[in-house]
C-alpha positions in Angstrom: 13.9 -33.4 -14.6 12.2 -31.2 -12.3 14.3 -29.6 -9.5 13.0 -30.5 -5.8 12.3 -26.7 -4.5 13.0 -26.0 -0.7 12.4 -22.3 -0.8 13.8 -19.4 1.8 11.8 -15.9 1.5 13.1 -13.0 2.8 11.2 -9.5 2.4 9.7 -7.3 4.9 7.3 -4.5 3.2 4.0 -4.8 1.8 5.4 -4.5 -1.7 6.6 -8.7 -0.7 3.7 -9.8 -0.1 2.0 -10.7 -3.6 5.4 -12.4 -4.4 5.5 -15.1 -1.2 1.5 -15.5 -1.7 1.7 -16.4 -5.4 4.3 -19.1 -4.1 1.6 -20.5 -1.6 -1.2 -20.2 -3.9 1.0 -22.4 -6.7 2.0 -24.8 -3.9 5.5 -24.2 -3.4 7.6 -25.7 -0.4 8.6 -22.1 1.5 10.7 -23.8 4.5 10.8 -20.2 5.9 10.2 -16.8 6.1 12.8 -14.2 7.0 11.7 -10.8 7.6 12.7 -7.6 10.1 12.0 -8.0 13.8 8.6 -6.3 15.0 9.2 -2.1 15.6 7.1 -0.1 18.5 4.5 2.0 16.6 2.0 4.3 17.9 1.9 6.1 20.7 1.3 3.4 23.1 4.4 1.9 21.3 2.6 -1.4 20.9 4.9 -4.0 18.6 3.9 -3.9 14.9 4.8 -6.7 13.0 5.6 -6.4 9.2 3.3 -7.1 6.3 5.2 -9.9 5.4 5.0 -11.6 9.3 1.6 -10.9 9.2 1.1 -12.8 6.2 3.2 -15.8 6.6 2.1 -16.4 10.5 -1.7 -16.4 8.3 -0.5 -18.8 6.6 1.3 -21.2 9.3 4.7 -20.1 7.8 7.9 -20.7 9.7 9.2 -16.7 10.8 12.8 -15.7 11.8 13.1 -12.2 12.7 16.9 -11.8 13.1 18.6 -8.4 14.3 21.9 -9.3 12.8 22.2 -11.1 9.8 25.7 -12.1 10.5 24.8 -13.7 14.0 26.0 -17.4 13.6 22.8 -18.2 15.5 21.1 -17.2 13.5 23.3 -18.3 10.3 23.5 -21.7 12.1 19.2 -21.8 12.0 19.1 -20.4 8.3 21.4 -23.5 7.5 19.2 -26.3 9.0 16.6 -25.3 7.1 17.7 -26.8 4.0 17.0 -24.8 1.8 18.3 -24.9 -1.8 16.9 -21.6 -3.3 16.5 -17.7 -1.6 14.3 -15.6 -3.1 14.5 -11.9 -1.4 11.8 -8.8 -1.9 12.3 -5.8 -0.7 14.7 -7.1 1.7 18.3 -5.5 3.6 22.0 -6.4 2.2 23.1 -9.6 2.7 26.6 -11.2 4.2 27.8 -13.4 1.7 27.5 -16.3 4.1 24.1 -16.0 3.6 23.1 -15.5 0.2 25.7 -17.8 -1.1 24.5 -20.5 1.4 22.1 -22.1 -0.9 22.6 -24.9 -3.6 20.8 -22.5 -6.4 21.4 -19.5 -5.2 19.7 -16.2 -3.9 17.8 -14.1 -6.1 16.4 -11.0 -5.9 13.3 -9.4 -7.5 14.7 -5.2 -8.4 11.8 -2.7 -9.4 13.5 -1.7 -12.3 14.9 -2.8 -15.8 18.7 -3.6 -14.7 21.5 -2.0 -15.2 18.7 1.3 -14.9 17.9 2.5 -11.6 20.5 0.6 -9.4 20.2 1.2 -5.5 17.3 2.4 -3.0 14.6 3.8 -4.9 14.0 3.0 -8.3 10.3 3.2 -8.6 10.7 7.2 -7.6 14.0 8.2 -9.7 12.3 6.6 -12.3 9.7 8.7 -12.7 11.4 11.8 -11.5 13.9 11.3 -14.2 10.5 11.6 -16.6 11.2 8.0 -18.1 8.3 6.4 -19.8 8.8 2.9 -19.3 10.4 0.8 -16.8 9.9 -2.8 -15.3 11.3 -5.7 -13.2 14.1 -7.4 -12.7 15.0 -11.0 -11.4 19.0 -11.9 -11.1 21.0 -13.7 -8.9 23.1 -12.2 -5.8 26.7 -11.8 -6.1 28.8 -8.9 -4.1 28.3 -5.7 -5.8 25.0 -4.6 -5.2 22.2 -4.5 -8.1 24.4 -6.0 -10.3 24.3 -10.2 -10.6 23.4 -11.9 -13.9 19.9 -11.1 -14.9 17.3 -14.3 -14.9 14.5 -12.5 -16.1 13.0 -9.2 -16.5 9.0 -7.6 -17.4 8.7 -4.0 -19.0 6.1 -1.6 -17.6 5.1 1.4 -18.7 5.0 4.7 -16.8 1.8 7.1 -18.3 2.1 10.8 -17.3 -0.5 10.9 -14.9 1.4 8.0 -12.6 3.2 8.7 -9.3 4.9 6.4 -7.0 1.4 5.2 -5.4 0.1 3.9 -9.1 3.5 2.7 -10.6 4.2 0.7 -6.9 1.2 -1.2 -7.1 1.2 -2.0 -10.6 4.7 -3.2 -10.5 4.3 -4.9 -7.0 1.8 -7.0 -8.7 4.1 -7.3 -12.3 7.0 -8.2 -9.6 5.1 -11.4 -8.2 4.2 -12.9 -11.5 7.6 -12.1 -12.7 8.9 -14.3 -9.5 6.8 -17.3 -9.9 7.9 -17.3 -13.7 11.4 -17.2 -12.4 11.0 -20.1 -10.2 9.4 -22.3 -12.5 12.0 -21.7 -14.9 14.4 -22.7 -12.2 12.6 -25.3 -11.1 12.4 -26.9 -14.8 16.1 -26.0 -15.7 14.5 -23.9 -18.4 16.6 -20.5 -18.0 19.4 -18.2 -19.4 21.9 -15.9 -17.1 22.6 -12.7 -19.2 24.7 -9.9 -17.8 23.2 -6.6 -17.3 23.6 -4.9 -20.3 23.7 -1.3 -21.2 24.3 2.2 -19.2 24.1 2.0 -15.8 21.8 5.0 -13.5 21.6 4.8 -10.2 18.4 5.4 -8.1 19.8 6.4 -4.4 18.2 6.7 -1.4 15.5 9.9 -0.8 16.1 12.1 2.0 14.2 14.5 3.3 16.2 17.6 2.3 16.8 16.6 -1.3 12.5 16.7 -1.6 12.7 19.9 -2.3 11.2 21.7 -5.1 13.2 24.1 -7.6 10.9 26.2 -9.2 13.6 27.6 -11.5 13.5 24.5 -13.7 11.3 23.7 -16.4 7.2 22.9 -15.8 7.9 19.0 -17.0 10.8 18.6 -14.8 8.8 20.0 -11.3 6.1 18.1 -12.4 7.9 15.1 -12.7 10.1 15.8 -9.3 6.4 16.2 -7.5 4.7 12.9 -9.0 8.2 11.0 -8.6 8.1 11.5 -4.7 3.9 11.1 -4.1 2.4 10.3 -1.9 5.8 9.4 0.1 8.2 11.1 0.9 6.7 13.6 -0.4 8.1 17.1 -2.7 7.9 20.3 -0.4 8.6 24.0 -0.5 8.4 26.9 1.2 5.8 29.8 0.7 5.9 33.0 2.7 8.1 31.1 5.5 5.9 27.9 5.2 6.5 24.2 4.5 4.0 23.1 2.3 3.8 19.2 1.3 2.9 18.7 -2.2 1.2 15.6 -3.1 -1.0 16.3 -6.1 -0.4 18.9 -9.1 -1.0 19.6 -12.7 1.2 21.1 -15.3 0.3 24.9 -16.5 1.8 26.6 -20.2 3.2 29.9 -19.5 1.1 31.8 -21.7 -2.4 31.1 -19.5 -0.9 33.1 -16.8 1.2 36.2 -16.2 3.0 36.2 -13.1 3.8 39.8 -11.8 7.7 40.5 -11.7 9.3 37.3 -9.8 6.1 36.5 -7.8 6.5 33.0 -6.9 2.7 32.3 -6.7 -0.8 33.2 -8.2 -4.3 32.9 -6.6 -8.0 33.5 -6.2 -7.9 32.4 -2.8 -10.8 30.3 -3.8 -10.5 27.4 -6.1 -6.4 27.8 -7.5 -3.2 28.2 -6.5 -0.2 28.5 -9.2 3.0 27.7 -8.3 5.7 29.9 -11.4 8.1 27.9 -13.0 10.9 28.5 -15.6 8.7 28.2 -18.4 5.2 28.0 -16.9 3.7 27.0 -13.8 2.1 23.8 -11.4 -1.1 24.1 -10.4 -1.5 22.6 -7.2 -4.5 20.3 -6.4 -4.0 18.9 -2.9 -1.2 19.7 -0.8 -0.5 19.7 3.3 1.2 23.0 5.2 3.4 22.2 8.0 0.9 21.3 11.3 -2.1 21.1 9.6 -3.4 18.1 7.6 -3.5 17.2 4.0 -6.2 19.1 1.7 -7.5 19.6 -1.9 -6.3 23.1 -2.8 -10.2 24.5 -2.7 -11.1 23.5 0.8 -7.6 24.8 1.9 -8.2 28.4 0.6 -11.9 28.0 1.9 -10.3 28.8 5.6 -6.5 30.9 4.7 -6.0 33.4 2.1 -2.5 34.5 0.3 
């Protein structure tokens, strides 16, 4: 017998959206939307609402914007909703009282194929950590974080030429299908909880000074590094007492080019600029110096030479 679905969605990035649309496209009761409260932006600081507000006021969705999770207000509005099933995207950490208030349950969608890439960002440790494949993950909320009984999960493979830009939107879209399978298989009864099996790694949160680039490790591994953090946050390092953002690169053998002594760099100053590695080099395609704004390597060199 068919379950009666009153669904909660909580998710605030654009990386949500697909999944709450392909709810309202298949005709699923969402009783609400929960998402962050609207942030100043610009510099006239006008209020920016999130991608997921904008899409669920579009749609004549019910919005709660809470600043504290744990406000029994808000708790006490969350309740009277009614809903028997939570379904969070790209979300913050929950109190227990709320993702244990449903009947079901809370489950979460994870950009990764759990126990791999626990935590913040899985999409870019992925990649930097030159994996080939990875996935999504649906699985039920319990304390520990990453780590409840796996509903369902979808492989996805990660081709060389990826960074985070490519592999997000292909798994943002995977992600979505991968939640409406996991609600109708809810829905119908039709599902098996299996703990996460395997080696746990865990994908932590990016900060700016750990984007930096150490050219005394191997070609593959920068190249991976540079891809893993493009086009946000972003790998950096520092030439002749410049930042320089790198957001685009290819990988160079050793033997095409002979770097002079420990010279970090070779160029034409026209059309190439070769960053040495341990056992080779990147050649950069487009990157950004600190105050000036993002270039291919060619027009860069057009107006600064080394």
């Amino acid at each position: 017998m068919k379950k009666e679905l009153r669904i909660v969605f909580m998710g605030t990035p654009e990386f949500a959206v697909p999944s709450l649309e392909i709810l309202i496209n298949n005709g699923y009761n969402v009783v609400g939307v929960i998402t962050a409260p609207d942030k100043p932006a610009g510099r006239g600081h006008k209020l920016n609402s999130s991608p997921v507000k904008a899409f669920a006021v579009a749609n004549n969705l019910n919005v709660l914007q809470p600043k504290n999770l744990k406000d029994p207000a808000f708790q006490e509005e969350l309740k009277s909703l009614n809903a028997n099933l939570q379904i969070v995207v790209a979300f913050r950490m929950l109190p227990e009282a709320v993702w244990d208030m449903p009947e079901i349950g809370t489950f979460n969608l994870h950009a990764s194929l759990l126990p791999k890439y626990r935590g913040a960002a899985p999409i870019n440790w992925a990649i930097i950590n030159g994996e080939t494949e990875t996935g999504v993950s649906t699985f039920f909320l319990k304390h520990e974080i990453d780590t409840g009984d796996i509903i369902m999960q979808d492989r996805e493979p990660i081709h060389e030429d990826d960074n985070v830009g490519s592999l997000y939107t292909r798994l943002m879209a995977r992600g979505s299908k991968l939640v409406l399978k996991t609600v109708q298989a809810i829905e119908n009864d039709n599902y098996t909880l299996s703990s996460q099996p395997g080696e746990t790694v865990e994908a932590p949160k990016i900060f700016k000074e750990t984007c930096e680039i150490d050219l005394n490790k191997p070609t593959k591994q920068v190249y991976d590094f540079i891809r893993g953090l493009a086009p946000y946050p972003c790998a950096w390092t520092k030439i002749e007492g410049k930042v320089y953002k790198i957001y685009d690169a290819k990988k160079g053998q050793e033997s095409d080019v002979t770097f002079e002594g420990d010279k970090e760099y070779v160029t034409d100053n026209k059309t190439y600029f070769y960053l040495n590695t341990a056992d080779g080099y990147i050649n950069i395609k487009e990157w950004q110096m600190e105050g000036k704004k993002r270039m291919k390597i060619e027009d860069f060199l057009r107006g600064k030479q080394f």
